[in-house]
N, CA, C and O of each residue as an XYZ file, in Angstrom:
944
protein
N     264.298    156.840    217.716
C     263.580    156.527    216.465
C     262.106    156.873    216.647
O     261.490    156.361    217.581
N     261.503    157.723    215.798
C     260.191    157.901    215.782
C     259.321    157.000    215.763
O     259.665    155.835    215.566
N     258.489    157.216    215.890
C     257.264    155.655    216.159
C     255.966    156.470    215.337
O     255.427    157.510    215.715
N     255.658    155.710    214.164
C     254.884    156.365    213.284
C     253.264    156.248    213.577
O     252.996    155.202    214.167
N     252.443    156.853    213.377
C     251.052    156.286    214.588
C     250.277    155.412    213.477
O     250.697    155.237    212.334
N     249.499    155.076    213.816
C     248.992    153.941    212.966
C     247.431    154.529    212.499
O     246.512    154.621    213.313
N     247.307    154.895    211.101
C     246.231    155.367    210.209
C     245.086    155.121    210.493
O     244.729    154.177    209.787
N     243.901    155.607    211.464
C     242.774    155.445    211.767
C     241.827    154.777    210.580
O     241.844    155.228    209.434
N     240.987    153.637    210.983
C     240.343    153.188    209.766
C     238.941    153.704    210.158
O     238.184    152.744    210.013
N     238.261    154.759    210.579
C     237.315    155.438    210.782
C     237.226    155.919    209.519
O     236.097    155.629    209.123
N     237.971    156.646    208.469
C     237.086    157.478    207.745
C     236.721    156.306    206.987
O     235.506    156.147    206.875
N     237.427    155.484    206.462
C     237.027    154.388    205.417
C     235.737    153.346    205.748
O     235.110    152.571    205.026
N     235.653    153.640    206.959
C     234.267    152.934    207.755
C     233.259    153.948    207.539
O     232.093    153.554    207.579
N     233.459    155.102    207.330
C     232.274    156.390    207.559
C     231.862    156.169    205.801
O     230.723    155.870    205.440
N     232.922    156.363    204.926
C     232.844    156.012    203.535
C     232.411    154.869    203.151
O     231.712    155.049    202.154
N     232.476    153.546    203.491
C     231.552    152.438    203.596
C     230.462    152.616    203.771
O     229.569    152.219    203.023
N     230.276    153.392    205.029
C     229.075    153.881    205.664
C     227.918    154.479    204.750
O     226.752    154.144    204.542
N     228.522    155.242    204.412
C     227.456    156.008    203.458
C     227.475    156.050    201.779
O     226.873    156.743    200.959
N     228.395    155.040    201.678
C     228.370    154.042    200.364
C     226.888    153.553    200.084
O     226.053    153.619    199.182
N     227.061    152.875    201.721
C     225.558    151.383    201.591
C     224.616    152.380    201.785
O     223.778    152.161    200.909
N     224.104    153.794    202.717
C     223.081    154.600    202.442
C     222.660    154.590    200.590
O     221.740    154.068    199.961
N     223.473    155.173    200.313
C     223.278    155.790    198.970
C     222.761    154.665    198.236
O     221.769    154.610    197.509
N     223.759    153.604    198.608
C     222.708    152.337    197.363
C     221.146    151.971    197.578
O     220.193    151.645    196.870
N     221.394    152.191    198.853
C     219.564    152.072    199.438
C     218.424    152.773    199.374
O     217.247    152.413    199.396
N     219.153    154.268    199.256
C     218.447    155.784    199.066
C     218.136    155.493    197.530
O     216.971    155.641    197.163
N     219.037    155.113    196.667
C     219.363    154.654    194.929
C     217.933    153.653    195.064
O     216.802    154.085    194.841
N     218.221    152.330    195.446
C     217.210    151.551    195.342
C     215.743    151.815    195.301
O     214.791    151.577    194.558
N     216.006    152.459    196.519
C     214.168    152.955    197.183
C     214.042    154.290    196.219
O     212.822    154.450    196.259
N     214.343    154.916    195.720
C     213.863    155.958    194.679
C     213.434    155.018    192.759
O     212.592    155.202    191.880
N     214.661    154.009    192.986
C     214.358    153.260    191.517
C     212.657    152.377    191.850
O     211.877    152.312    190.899
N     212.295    151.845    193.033
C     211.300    151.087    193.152
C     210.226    151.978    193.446
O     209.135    151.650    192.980
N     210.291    153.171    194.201
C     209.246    153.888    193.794
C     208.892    154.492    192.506
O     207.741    154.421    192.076
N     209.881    155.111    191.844
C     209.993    155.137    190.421
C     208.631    154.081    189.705
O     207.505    154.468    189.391
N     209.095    152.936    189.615
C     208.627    151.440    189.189
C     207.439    151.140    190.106
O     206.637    150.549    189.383
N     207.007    151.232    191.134
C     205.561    151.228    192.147
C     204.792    152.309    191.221
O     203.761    152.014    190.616
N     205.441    153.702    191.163
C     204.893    154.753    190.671
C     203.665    154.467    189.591
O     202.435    154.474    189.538
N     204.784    154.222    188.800
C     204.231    153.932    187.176
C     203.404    152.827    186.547
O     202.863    152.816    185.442
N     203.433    151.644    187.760
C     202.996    150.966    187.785
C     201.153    150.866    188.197
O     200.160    150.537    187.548
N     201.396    151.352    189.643
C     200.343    151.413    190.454
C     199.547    152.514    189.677
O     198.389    152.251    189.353
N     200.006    153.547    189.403
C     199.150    154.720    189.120
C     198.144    155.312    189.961
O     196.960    155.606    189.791
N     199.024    155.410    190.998
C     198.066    156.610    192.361
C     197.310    157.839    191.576
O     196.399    158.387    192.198
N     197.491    158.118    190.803
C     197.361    159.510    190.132
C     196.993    159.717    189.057
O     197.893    159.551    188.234
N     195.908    160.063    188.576
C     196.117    159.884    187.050
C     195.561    161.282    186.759
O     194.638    161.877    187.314
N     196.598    161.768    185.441
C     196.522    162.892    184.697
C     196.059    162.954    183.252
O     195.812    162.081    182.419
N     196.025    164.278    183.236
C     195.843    164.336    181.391
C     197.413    164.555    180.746
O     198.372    165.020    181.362
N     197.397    164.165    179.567
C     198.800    164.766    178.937
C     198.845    166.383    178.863
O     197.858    167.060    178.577
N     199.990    166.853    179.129
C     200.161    168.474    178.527
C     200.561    168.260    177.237
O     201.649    167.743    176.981
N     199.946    168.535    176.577
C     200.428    168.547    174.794
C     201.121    169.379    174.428
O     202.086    169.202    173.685
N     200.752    170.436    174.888
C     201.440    171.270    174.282
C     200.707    173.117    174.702
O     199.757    173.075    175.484
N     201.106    174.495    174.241
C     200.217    175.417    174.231
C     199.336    175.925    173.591
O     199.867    176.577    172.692
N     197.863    176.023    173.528
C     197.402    176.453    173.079
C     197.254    177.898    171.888
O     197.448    178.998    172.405
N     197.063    177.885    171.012
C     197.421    179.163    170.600
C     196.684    180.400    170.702
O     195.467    180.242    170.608
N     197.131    181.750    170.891
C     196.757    182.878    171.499
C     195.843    183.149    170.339
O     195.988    182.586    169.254
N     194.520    184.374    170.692
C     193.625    184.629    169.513
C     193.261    185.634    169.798
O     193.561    186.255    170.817
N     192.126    186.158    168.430
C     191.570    187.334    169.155
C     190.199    187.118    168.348
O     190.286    187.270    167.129
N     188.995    186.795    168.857
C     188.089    186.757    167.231
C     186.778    187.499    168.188
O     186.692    187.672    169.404
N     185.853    187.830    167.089
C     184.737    188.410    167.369
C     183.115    186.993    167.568
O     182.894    186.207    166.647
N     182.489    186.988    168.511
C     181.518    185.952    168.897
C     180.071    186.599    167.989
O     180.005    187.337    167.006
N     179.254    186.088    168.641
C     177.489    185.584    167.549
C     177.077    187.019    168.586
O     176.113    187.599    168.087
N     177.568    187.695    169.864
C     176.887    188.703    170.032
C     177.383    190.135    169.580
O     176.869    191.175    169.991
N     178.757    190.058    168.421
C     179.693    190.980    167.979
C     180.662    191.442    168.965
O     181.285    192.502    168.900
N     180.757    190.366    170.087
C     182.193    191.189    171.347
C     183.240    190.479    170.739
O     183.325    189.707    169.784
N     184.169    191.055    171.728
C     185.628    190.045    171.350
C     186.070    189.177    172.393
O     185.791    189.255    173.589
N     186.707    188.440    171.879
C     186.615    186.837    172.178
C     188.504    186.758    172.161
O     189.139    186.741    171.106
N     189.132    186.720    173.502
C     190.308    186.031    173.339
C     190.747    185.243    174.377
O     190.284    185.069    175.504
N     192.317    184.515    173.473
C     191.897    183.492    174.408
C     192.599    184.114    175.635
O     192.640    183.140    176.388
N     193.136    185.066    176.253
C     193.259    185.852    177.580
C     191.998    186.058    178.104
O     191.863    186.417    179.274
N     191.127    185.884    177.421
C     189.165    186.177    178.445
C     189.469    185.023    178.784
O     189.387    185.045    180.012
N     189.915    183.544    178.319
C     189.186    182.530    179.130
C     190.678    181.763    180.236
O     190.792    180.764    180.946
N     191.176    182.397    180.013
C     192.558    182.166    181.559
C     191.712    181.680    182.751
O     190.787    182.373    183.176
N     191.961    180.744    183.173
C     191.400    180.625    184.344
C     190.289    179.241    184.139
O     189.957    178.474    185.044
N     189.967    179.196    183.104
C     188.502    178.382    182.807
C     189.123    177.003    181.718
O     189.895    177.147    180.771
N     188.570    175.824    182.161
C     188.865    174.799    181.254
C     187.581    175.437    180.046
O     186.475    175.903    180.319
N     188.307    175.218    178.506
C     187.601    175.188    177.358
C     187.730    174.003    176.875
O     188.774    173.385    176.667
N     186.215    173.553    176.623
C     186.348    173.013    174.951
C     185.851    173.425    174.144
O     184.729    173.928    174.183
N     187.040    173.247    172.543
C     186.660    173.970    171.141
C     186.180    173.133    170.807
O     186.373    172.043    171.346
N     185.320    173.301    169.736
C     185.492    172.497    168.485
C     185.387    173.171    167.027
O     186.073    174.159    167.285
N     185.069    173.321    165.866
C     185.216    174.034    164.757
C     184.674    173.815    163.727
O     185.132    172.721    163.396
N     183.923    174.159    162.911
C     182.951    173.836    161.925
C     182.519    175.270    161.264
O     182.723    176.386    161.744
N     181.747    174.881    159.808
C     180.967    176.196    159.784
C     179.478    175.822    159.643
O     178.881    174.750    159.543
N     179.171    176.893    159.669
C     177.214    176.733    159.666
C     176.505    176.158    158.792
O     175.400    175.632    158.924
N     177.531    176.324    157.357
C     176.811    176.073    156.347
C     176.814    174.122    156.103
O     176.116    173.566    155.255
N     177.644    173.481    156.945
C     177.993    172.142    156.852
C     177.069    171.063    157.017
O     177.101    169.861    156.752
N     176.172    171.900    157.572
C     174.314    170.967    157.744
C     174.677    169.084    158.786
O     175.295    168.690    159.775
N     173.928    168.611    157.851
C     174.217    167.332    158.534
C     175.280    166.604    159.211
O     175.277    165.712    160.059
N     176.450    167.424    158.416
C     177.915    166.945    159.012
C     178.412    167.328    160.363
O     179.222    166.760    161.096
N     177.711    168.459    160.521
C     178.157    168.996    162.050
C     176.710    168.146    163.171
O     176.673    168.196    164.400
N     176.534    168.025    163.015
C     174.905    167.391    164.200
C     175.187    166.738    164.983
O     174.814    166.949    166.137
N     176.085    165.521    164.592
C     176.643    165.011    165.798
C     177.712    165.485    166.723
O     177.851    165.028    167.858
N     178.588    166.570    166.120
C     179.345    167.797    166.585
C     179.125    168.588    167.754
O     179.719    168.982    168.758
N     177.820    168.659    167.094
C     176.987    169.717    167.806
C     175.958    169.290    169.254
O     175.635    169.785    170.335
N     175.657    167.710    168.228
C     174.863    166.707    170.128
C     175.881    166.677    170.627
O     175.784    167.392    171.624
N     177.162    166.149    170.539
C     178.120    166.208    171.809
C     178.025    167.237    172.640
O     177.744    167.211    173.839
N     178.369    168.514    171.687
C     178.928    169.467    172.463
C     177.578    169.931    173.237
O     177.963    170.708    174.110
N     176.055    169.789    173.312
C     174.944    170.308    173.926
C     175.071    169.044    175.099
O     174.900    169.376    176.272
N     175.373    167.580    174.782
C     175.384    166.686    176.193
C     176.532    167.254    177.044
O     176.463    167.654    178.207
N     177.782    167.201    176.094
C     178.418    167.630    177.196
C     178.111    168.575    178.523
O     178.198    168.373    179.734
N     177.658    169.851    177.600
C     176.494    171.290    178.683
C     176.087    170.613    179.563
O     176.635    170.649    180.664
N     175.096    169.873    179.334
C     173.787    169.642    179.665
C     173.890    168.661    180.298
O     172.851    168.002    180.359
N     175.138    168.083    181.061
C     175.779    166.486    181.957
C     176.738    167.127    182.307
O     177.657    166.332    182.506
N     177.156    168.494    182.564
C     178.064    168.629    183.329
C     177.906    168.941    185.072
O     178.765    169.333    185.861
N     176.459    168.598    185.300
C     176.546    168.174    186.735
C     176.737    167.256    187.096
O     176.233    167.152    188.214
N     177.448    166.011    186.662
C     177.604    165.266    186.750
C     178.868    164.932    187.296
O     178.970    163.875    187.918
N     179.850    165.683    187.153
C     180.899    166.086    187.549
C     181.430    166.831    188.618
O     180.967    167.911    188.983
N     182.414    166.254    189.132
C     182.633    167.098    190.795
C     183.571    168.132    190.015
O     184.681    167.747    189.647
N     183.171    169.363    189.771
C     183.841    170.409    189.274
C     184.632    170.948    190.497
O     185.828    170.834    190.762
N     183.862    171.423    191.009
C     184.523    172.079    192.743
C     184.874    173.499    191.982
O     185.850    174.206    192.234
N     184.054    173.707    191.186
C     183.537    175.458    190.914
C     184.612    175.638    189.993
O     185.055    176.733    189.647
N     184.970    174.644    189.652
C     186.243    175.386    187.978
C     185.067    175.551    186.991
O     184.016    174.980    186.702
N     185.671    176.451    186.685
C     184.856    177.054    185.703
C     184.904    176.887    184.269
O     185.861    177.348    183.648
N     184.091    176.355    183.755
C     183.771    175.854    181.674
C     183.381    176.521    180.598
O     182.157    176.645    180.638
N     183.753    176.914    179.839
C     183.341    177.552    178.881
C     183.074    176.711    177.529
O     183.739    175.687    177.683
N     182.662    176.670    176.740
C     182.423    176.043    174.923
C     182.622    176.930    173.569
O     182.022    177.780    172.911
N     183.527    176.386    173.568
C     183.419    177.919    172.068
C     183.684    177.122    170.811
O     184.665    176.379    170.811
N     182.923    177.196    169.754
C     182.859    176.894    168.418
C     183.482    177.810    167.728
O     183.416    179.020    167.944
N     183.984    177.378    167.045
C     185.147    178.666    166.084
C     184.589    178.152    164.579
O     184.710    177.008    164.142
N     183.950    179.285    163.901
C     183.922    179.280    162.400
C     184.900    179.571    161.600
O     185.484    180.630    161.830
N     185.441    178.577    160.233
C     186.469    178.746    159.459
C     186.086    179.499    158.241
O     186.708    179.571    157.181
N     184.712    180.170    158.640
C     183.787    180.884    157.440
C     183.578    181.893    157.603
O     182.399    182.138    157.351
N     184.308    182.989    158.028
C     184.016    184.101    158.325
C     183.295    184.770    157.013
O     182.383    185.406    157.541
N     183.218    184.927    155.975
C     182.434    185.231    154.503
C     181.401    184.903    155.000
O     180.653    185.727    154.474
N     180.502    184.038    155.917
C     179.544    184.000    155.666
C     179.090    183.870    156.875
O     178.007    184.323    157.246
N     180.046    183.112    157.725
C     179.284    183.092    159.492
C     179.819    184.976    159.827
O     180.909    185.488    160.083
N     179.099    185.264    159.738
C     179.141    186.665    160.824
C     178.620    186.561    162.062
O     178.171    185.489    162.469
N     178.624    187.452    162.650
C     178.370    187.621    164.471
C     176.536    187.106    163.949
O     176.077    185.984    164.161
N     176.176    187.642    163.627
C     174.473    187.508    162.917
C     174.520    186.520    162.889
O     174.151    185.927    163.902
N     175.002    185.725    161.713
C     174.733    184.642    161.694
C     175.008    183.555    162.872
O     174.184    182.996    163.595
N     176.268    183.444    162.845
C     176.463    182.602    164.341
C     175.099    182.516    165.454
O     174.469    181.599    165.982
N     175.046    183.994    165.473
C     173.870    184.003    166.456
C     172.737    183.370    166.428
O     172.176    182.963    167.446
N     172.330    183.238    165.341
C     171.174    182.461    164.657
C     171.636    181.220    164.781
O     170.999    180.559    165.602
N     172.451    180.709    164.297
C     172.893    179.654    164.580
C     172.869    178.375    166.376
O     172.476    177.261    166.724
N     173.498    179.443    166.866
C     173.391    179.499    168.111
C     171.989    179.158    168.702
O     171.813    178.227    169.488
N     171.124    179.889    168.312
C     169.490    179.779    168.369
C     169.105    178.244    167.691
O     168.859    177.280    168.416
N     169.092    178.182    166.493
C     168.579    176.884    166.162
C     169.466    175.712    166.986
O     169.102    174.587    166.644
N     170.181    175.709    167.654
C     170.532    175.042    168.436
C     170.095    174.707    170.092
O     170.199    173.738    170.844
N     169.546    176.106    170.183
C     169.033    176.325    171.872
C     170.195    176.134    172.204
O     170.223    175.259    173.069
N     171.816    176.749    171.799
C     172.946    176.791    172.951
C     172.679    177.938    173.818
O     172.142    178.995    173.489
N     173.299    177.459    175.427
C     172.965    178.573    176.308
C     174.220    179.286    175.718
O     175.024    178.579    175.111
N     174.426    180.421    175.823
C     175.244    181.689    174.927
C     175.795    181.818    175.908
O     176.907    182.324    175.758
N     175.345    181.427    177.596
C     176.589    182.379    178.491
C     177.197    181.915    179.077
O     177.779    182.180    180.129
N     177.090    180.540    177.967
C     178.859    179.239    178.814
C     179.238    179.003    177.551
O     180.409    179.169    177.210
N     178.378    178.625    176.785
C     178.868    178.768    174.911
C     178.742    179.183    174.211
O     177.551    179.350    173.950
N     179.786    179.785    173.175
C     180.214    181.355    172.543
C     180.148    180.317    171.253
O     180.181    179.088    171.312
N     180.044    181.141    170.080
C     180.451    180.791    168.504
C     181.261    182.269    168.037
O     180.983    183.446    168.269
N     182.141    181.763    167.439
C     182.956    182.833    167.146
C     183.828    182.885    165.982
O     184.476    181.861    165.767
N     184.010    184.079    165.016
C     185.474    183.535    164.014
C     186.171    185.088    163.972
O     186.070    186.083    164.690
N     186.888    184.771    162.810
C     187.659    185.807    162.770
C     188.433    186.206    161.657
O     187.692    186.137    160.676
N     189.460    186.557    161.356
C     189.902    187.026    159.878
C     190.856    185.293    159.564
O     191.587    184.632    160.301
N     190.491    185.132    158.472
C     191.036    184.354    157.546
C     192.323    184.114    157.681
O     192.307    182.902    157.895
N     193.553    184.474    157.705
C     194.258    184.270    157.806
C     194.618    183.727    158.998
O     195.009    182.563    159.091
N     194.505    184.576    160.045
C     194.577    183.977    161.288
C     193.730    182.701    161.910
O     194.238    181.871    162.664
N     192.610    182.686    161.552
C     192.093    181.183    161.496
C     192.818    180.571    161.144
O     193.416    180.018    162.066
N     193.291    180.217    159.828
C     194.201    179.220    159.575
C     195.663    178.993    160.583
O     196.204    178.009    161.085
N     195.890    180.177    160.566
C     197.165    179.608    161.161
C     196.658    179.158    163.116
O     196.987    178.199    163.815
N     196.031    180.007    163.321
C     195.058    178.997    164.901
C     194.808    177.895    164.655
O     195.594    177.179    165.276
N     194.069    177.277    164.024
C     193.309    176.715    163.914
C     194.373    175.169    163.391
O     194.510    174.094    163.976
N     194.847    175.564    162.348
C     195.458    174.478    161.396
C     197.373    174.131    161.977
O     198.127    173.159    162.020
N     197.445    176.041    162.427
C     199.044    175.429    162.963
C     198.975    175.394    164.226
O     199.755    174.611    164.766
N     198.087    176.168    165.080
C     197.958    175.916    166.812
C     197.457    175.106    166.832
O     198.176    174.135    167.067
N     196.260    174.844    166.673
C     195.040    173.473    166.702
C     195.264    172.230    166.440
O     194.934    171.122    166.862
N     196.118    172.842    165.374
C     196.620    171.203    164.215
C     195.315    170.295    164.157
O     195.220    169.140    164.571
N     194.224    171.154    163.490
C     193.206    170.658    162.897
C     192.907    170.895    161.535
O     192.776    172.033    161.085
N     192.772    169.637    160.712
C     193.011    170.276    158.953
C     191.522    170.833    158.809
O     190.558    170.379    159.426
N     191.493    171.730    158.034
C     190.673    172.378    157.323
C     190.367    172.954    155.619
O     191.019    173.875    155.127
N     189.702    172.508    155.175
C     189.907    173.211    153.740
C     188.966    173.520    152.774
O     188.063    172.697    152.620
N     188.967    174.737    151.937
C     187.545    174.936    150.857
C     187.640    173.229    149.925
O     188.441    172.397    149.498
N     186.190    173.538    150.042
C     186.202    171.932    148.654
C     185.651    172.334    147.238
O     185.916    173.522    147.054
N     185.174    171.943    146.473
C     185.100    172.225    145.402
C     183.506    173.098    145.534
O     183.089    174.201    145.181
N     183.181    172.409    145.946
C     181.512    172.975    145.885
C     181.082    174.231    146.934
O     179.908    174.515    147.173
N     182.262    174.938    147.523
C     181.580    176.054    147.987
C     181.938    175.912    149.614
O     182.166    176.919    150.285
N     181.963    174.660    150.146
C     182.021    174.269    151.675
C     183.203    173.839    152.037
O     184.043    174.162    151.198
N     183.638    173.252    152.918
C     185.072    172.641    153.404
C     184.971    171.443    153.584
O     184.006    170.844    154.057
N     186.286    170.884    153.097
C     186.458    169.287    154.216
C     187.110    169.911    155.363
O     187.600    171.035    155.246
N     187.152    169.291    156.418
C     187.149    169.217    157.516
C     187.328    167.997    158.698
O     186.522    167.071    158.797
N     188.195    168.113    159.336
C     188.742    166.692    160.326
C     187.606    167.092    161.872
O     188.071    167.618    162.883
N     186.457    166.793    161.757
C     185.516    167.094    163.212
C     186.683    167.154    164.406
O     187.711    166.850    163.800
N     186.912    167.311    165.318
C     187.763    167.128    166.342
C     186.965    168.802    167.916
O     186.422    169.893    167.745
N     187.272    168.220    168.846
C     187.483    168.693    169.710
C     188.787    168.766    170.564
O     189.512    167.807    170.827
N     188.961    170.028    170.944
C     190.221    169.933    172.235
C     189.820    170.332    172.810
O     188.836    171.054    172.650
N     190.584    169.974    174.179
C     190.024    170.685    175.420
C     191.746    171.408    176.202
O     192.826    170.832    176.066
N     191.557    172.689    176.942
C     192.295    173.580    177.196
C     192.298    173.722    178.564
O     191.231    173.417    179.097
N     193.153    174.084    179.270
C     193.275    173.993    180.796
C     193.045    175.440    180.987
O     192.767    176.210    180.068
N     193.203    175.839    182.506
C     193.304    177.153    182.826
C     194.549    178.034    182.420
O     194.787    179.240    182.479
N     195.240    176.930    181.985
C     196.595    177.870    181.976
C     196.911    177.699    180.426
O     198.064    177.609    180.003
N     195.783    177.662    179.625
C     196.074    177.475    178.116
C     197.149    176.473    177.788
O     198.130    176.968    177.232
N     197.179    175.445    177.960
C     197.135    173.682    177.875
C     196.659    173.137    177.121
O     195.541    172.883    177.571
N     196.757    172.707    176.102
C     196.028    171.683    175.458
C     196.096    170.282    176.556
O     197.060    169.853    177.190
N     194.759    169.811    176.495
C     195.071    168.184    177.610
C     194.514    166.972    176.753
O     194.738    165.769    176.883
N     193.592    167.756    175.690
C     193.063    166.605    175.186
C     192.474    166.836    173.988
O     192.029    167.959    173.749
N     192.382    165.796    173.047
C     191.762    166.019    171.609
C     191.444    164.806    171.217
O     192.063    163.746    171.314
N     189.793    165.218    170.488
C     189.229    164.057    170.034
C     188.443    164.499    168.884
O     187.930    165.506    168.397
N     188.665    162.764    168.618
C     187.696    162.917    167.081
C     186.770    161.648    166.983
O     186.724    160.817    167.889
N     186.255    161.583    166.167
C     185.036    160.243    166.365
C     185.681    159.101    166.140
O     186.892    159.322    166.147
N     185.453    158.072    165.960
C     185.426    156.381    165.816
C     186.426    156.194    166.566
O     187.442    155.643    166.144
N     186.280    156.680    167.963
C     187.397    156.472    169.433
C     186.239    155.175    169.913
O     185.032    155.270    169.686
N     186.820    154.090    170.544
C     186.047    153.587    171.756
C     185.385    153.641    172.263
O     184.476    152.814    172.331
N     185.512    154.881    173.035
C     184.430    155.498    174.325
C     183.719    156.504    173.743
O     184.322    157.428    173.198
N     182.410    156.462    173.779
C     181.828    157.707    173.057
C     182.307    159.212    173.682
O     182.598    159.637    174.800
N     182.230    159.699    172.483
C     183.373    161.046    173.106
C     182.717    162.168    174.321
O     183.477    162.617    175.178
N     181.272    162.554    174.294
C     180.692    162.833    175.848
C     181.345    162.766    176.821
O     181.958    163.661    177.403
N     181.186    160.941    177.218
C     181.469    160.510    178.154
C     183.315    160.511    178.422
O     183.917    160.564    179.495
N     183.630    160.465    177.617
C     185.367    160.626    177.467
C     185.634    162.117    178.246
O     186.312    162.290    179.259
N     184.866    163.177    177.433
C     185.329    164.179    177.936
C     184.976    164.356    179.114
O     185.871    164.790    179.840
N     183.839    164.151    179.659
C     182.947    164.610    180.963
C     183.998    163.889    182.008
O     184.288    164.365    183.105
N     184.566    162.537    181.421
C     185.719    161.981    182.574
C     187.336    162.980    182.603
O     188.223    162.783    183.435
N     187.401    164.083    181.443
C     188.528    164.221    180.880
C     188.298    165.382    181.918
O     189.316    165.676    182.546
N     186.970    166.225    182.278
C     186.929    167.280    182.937
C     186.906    167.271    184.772
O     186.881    168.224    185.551
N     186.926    165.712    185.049
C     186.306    165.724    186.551
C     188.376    165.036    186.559
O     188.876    164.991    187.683
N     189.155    164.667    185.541
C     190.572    164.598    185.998
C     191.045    166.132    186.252
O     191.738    166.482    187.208
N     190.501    167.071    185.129
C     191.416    168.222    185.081
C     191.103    168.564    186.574
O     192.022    168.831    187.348
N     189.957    168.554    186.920
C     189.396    169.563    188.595
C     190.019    168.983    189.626
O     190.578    169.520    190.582
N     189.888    167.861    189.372
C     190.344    166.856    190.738
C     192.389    167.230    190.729
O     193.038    167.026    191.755
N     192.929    167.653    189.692
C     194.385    168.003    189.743
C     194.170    169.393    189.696
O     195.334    169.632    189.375
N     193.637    170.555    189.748
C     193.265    172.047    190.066
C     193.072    172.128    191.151
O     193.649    173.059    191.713
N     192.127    171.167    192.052
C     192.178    171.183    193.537
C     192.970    170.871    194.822
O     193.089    171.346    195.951
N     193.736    169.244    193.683
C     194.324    168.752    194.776
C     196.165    169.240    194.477
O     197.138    168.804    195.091
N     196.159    169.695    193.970
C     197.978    169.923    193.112
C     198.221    170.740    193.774
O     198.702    171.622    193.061
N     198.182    171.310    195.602
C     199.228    172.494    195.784
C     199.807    172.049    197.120
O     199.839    170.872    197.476
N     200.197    172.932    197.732
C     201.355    172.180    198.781
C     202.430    171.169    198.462
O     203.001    171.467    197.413
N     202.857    170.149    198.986
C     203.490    168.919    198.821
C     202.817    168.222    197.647
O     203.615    168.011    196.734
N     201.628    167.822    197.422
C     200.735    167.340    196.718
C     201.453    167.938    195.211
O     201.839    167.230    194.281
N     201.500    169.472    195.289
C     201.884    169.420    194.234
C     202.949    168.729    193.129
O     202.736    168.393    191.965
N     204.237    168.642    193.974
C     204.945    167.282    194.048
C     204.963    166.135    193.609
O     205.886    165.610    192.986
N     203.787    165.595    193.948
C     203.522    164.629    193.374
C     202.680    164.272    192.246
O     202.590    163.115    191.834
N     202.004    165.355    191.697
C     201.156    165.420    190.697
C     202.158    165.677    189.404
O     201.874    165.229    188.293
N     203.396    166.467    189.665
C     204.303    166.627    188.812
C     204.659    165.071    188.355
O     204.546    164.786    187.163
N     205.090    164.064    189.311
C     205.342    162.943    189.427
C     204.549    161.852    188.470
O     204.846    160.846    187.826
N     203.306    162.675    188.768
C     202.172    162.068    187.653
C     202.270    162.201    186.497
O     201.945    161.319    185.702
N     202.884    163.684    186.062
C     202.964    163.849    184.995
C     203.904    163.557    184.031
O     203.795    163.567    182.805
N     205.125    163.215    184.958
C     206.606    162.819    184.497
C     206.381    161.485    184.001
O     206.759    161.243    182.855
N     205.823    160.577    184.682
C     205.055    158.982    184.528
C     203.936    159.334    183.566
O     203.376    158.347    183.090
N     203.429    160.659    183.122
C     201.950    160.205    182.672
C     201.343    158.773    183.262
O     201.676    157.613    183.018
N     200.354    159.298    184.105
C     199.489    158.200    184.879
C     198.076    158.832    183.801
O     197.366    159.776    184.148
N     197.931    158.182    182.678
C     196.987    158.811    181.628
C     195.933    158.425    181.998
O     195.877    157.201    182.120
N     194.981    159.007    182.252
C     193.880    158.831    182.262
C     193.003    158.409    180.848
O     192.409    159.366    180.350
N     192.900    157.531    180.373
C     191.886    157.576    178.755
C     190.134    158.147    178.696
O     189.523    158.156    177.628
């Protein structure tokens, strides 16, 4: 009579075995998860979304797209010349911002400012330029620029998703707003007035997050900045 051998309980011990790994490997990924999001080692800007592609002519008659500024955080903002008092505080931001950006550990990323006119009828390269002047903007970090009508709008109103519109009397209403754009044509951020934090200082913090994740985001690091972004660790 055969003698039947008796069923090793090794594999069902090895399968136990690495049952209880996995719940632990499970655990310790759910609590870092939850440490993650919590703690906020990291903090980022949101990716909103992409910026939209352009092509317009600036206040010295060159061309202006947004493939020239690859590489360089922008901020827009948008107005026309003829808007007088309504743009001033528009316009002090965008000269403090300039003019306090040593203030910031850039680590040599590079900034640009560009004002986009929704008035091409009347802002021309000339004018802008003048414009530009009664302002004392330095011209060779900040550009004013527009372009054909149609395409403004759809930049501006369907990329931008900033409203714009003729009003009765000759000028536009208009939603003031700034965004700001990464190197890799990113939208990270957009603002408009009666925020909290005066908007300067918002952005000048909005530009020393973007550098500090341009510098530190490669190797392994990079990794984890993704991590940041999956959590949004938002920076306000």
């Amino acid at each position: 009579m055969a003698i039947q051998a008796a069923t090793p309980k090794r594999d069902s011990g090895l399968r136990f075995h690495w049952w209880w790994i996995l719940v632990v490997v499970g655990v310790l990924l759910v609590a870092g998860v939850f440490a993650f999001a919590i703690f906020k080692p990291i903090k980022v800007l949101p990716r909103m979304r992409l910026a939209p592609g352009f092509t317009l002519i600036d206040q010295s008659g060159q061309r202006l797209t947004s493939e020239d500024l690859r590489g360089q955080v922008v901020l827009f903002n948008f107005l026309y010349t003829g808007c007088g008092a309504e743009c001033d505080q528009m316009n002090a931001t965008m000269q403090e911002v300039q003019q306090r950006l040593g203030e910031v550990e850039l680590g040599g990323l590079p900034v640009q400012f560009v004002t986009i006119s929704f008035d091409p009828a009347h802002d021309t390269p000339e004018a802008l330029a003048r414009y530009a002047e009664s302002l004392g903007a330095d011209t060779s970090q900040w550009r004013f620029a527009t372009g054909d009508p149609a395409r403004l709008k759809e930049m501006i109103g369907g990329g931008f998703e900033v409203y714009y519109a003729p009003d009765e009397g000759g000028g536009f209403q208009f939603d003031p707003t700034f965004v700001l754009v990464d190197g890799w044509g990113i939208i990270r951020g957009k603002y408009r007035y009666q925020v909290q934090v005066r908007d300067a200082d918002r952005i000048l913090r909005h530009f020393g997050v973007l550098a500090e994740e341009v510098q530190k985001a490669t190797g392994a690091n990079k990794l984890i900045y993704e991590a940041a972004h999956l959590f949004l660790c938002y920076s306000p």
